[in-house]
N, CA, C and O atoms as a GROMACS GRO file, in nm:
protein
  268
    1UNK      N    1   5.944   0.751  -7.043
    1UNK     CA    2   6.016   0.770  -7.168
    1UNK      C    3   6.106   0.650  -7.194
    1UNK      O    4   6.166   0.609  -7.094
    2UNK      N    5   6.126   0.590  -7.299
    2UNK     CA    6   6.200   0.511  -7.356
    2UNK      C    7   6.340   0.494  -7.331
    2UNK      O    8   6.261   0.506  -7.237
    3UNK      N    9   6.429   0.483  -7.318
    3UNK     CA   10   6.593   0.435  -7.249
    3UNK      C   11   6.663   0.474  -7.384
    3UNK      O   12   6.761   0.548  -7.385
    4UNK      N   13   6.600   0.413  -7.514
    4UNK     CA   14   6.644   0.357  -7.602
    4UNK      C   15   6.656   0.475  -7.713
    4UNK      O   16   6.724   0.475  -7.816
    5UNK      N   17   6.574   0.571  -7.667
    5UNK     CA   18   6.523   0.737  -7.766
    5UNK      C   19   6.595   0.826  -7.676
    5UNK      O   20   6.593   0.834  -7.554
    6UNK      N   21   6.667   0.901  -7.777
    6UNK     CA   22   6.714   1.023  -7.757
    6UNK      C   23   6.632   1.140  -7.788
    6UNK      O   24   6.518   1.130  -7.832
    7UNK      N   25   6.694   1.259  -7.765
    7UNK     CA   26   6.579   1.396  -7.804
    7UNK      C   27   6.510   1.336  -7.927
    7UNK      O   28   6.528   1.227  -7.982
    8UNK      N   29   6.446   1.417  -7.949
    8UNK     CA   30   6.378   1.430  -8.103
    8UNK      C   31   6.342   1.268  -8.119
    8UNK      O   32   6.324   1.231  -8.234
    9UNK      N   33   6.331   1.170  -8.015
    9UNK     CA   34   6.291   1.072  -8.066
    9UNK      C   35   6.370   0.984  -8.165
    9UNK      O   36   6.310   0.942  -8.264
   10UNK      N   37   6.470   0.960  -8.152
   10UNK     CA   38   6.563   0.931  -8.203
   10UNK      C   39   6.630   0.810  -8.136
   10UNK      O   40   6.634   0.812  -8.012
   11UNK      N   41   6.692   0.685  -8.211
   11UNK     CA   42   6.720   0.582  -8.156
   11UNK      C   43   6.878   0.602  -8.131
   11UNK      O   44   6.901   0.704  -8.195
   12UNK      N   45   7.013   0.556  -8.066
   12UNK     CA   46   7.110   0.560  -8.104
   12UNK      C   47   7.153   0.473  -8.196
   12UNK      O   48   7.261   0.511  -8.241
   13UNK      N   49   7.113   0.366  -8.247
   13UNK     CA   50   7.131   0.322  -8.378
   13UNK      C   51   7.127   0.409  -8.463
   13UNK      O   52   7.228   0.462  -8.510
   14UNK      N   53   7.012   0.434  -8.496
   14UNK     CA   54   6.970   0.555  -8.642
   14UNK      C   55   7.032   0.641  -8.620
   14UNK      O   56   7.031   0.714  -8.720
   15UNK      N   57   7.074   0.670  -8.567
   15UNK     CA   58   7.249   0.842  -8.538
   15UNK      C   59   7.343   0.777  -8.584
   15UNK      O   60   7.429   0.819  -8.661
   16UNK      N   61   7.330   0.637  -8.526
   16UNK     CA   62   7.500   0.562  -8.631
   16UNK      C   63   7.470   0.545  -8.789
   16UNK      O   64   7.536   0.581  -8.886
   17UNK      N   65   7.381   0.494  -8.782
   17UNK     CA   66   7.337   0.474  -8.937
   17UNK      C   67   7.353   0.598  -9.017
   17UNK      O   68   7.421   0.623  -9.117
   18UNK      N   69   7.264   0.674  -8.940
   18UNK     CA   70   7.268   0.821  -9.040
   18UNK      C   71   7.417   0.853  -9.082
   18UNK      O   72   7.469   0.848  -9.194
   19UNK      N   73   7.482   0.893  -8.936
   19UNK     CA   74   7.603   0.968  -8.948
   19UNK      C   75   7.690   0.874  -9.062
   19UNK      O   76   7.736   0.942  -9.154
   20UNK      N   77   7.726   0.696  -9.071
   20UNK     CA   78   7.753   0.654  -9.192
   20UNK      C   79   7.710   0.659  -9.319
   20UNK      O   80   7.786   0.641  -9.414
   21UNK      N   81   7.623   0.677  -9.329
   21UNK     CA   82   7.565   0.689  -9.422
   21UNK      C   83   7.595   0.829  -9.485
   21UNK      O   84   7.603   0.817  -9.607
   22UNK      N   85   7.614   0.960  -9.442
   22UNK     CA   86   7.666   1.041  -9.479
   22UNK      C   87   7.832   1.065  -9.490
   22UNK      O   88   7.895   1.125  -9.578
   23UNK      N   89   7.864   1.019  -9.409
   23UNK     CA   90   8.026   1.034  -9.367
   23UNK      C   91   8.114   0.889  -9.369
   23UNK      O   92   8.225   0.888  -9.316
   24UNK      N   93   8.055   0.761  -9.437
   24UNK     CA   94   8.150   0.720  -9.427
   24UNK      C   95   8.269   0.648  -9.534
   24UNK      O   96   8.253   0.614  -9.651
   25UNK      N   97   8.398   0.637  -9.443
   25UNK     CA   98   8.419   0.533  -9.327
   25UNK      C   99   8.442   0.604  -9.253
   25UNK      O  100   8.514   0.698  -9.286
   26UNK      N  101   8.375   0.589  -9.071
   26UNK     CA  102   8.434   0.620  -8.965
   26UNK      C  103   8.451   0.520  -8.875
   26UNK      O  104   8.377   0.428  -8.842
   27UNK      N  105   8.596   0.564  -8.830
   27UNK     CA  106   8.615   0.474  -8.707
   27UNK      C  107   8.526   0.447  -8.552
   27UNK      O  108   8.428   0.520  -8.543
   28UNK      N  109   8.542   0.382  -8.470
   28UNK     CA  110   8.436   0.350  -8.400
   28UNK      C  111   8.470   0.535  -8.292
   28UNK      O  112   8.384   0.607  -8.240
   29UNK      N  113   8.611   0.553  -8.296
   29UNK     CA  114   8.572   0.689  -8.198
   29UNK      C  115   8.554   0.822  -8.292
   29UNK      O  116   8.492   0.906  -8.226
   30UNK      N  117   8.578   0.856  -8.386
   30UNK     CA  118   8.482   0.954  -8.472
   30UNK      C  119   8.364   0.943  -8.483
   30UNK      O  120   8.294   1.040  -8.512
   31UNK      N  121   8.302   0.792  -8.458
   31UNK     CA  122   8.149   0.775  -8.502
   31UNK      C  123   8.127   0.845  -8.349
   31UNK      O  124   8.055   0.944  -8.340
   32UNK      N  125   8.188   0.791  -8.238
   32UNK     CA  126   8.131   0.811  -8.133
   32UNK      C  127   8.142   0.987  -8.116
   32UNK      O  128   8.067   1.027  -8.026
   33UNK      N  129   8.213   1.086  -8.177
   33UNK     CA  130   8.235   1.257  -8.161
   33UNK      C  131   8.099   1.238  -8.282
   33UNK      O  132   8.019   1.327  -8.253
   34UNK      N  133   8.060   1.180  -8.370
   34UNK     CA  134   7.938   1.195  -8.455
   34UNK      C  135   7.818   1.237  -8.353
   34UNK      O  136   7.756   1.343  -8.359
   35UNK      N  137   7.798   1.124  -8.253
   35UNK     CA  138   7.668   1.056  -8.227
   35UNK      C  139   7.621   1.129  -8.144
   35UNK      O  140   7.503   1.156  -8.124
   36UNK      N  141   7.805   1.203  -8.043
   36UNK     CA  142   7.765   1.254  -7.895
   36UNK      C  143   7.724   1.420  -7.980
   36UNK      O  144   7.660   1.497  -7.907
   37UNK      N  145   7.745   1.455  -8.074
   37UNK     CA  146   7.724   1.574  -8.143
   37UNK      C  147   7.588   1.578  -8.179
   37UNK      O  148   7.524   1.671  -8.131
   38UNK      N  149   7.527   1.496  -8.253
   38UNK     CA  150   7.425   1.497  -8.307
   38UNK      C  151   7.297   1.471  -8.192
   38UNK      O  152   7.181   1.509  -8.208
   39UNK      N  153   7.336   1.417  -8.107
   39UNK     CA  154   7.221   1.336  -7.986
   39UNK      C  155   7.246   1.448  -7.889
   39UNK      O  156   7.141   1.468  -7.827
   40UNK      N  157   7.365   1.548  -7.841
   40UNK     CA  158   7.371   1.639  -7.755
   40UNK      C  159   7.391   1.575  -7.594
   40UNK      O  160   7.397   1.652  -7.498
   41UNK      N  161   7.399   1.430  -7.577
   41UNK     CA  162   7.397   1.372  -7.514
   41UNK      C  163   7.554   1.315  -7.449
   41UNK      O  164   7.652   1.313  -7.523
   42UNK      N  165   7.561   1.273  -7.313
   42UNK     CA  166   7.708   1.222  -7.296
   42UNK      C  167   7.717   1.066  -7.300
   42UNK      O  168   7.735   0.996  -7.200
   43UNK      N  169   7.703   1.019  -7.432
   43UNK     CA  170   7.737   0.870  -7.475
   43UNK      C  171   7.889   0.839  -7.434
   43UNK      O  172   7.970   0.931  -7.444
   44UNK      N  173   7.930   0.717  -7.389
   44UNK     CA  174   8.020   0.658  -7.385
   44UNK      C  175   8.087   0.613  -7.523
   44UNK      O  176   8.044   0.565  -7.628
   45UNK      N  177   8.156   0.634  -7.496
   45UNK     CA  178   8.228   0.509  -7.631
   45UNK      C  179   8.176   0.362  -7.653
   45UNK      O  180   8.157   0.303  -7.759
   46UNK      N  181   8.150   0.302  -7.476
   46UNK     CA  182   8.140   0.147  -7.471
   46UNK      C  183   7.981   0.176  -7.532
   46UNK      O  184   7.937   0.078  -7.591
   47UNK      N  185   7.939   0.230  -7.530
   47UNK     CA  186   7.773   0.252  -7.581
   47UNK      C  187   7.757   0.234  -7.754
   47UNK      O  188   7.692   0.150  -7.816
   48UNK      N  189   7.838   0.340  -7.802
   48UNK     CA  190   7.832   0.355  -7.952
   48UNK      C  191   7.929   0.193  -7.995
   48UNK      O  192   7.912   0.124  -8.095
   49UNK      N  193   8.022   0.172  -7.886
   49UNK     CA  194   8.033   0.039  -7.926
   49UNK      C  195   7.944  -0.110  -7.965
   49UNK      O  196   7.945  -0.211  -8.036
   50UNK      N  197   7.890  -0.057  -7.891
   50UNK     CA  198   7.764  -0.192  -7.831
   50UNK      C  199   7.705  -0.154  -7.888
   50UNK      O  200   7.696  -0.262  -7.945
   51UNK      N  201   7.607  -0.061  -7.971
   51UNK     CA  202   7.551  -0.029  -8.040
   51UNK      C  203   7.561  -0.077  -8.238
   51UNK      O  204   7.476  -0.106  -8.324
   52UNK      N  205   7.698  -0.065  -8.237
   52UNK     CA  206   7.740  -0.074  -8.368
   52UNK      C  207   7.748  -0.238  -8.362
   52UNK      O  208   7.682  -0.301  -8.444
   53UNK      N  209   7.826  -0.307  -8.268
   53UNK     CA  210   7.816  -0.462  -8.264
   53UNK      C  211   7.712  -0.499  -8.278
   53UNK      O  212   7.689  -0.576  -8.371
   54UNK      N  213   7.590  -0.448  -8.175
   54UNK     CA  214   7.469  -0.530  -8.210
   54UNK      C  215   7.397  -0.500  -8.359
   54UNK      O  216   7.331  -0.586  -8.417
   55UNK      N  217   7.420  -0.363  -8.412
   55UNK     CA  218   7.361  -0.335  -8.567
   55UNK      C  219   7.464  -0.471  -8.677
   55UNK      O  220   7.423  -0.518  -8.784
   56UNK      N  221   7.631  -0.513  -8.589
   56UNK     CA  222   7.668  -0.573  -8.703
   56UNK      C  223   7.608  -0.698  -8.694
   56UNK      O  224   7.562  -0.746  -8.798
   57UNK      N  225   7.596  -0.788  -8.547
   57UNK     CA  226   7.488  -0.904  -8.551
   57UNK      C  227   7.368  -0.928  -8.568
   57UNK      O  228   7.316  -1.035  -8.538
   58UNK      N  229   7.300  -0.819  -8.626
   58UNK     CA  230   7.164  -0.815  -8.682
   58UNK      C  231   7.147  -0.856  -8.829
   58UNK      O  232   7.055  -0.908  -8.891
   59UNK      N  233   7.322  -0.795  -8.876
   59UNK     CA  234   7.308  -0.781  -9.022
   59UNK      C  235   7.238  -0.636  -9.071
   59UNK      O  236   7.151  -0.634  -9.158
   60UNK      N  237   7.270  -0.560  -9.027
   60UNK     CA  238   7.212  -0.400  -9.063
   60UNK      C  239   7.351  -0.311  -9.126
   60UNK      O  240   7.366  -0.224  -9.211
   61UNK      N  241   7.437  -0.385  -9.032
   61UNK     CA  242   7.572  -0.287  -9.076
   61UNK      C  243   7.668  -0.441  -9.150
   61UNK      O  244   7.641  -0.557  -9.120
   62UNK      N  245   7.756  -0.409  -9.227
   62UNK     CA  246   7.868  -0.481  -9.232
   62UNK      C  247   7.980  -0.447  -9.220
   62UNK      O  248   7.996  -0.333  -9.264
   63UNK      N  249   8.100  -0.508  -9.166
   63UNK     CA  250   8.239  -0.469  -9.160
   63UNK      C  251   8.299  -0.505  -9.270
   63UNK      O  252   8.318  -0.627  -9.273
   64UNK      N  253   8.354  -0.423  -9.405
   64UNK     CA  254   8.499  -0.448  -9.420
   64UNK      C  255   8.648  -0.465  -9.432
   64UNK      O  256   8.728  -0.373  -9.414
   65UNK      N  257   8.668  -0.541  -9.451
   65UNK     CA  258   8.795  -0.592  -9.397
   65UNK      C  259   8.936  -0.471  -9.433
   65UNK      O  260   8.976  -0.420  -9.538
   66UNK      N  261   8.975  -0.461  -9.297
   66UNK     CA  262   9.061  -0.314  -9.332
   66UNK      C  263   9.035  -0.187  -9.234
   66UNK      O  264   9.116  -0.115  -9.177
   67UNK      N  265   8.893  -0.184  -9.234
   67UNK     CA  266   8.800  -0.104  -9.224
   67UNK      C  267   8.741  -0.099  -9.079
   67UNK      O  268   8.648  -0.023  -9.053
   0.00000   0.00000   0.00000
């Protein structure tokens, strides 16, 4: 099985995406009570961190300023 897929086949990116996409702005530790909710899983914080950094150096997510 994949490292990278959660239940249902599910990436932890696309749980961040989703959950913004419905709910946002969230901060990086609400996203992270989002992700560990939705995935049922025990994510770290440093995870949903690293997660959201690498979606912002892809150019998938953007930060703004404030925010």
């Amino acid at each position: 099985m994949d490292p990278t897929l959660l239940p249902g086949g599910r990436t932890t990116k696309a749980i961040i995406i989703d959950s913004l996409a419905e709910n946002w702005p969230l901060s990086i530790k609400k996203l992270c009570f989002a992700v560990k909710k939705v995935s049922g899983k025990k994510l770290t914080y440093q995870a949903v961190y690293k997660s959201v950094k690498e979606l912002l150096d892809d150019g998938v997510l953007s930060k703004q300023d404030g925010a």
